[in-house]
N, C-alpha and C positions, 0 to 999 in steps of 0.2 A: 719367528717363522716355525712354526709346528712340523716336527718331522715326519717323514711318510708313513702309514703304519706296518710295523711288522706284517713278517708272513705267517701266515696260519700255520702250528705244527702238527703234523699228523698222527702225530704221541704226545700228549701231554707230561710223560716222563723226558721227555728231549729238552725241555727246559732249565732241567737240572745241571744238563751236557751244555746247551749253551750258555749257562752261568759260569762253569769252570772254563770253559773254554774262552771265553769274554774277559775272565781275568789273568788267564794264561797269556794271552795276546795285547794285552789292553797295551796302549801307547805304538803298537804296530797297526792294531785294526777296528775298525767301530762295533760295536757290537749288533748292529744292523746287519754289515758284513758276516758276520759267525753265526748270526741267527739265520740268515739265506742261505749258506753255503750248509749247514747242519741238516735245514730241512730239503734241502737239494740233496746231500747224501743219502737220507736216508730214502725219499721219497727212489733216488736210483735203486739204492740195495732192493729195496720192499719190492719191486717192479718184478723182478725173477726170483725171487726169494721162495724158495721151497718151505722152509723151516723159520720161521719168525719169532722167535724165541729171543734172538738174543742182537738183534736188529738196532737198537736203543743206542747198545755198546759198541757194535761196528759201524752204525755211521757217527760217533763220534770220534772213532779213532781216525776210520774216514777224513772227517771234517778237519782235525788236526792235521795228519798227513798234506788237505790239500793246503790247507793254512802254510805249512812249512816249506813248501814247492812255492805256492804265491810270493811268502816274503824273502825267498830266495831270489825269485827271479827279479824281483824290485828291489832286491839289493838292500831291504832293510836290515840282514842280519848277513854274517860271513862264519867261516867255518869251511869245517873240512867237506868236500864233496865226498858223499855216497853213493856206493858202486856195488851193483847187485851181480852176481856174477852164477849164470844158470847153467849146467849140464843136464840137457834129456836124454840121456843114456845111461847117466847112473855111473861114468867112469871115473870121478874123482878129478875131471876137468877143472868145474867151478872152483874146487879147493886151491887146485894149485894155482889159477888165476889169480885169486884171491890172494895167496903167501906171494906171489912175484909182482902185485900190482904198488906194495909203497918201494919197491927196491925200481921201477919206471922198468923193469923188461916187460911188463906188459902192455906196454902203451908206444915200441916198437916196431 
């Protein structure tokens, strides 16, 4: 049974991205999947992109990123959960969040 054809990339250097990326993941994802989700990225960033210069490189880190959310939430891989911890003030909040969140008072 012939598989369906890839999707078209919008950069011909994206290719490069989903090679490594296809073998970063392989035995968690097909490379079908890495090739859609790569040129989904990119085609998102490109969409508002002011500056297009360096596009290539951020939807691929993109593309990883979402890769590493997907095999989390299917449970393929386990590890420690990451916690982004933001202050819009600029007071040194996030930091301390941050130092108090493996001792569990932040999660009180």
């Amino acid at each position: 049974m012939p598989s369906p054809p890839s999707p078209l990339l919008p950069d011909e250097r994206l290719a490069a991205g989903a090679a490594r990326l296809a073998t970063r993941y392989a035995g968690r994802f097909a490379p079908e999947t890495v090739l859609g989700l790569l040129a989904d990225s990119y085609s998102r960033l490109a969409e508002h992109a002011r500056v297009r210069r360096h596009l290539v490189v951020l939807a691929e880190r993109l593309t990883a990123e979402r890769l590493d959310a997907l095999a989390h939430t299917q449970g393929l891989v386990s590890g420690p959960v990451r916690v982004l911890f933001v202050c819009s003030q600029n007071a040194g909040r996030s930091q301390m969040a941050a130092a108090l969140w493996p001792t569990g008072l932040a999660m009180q």
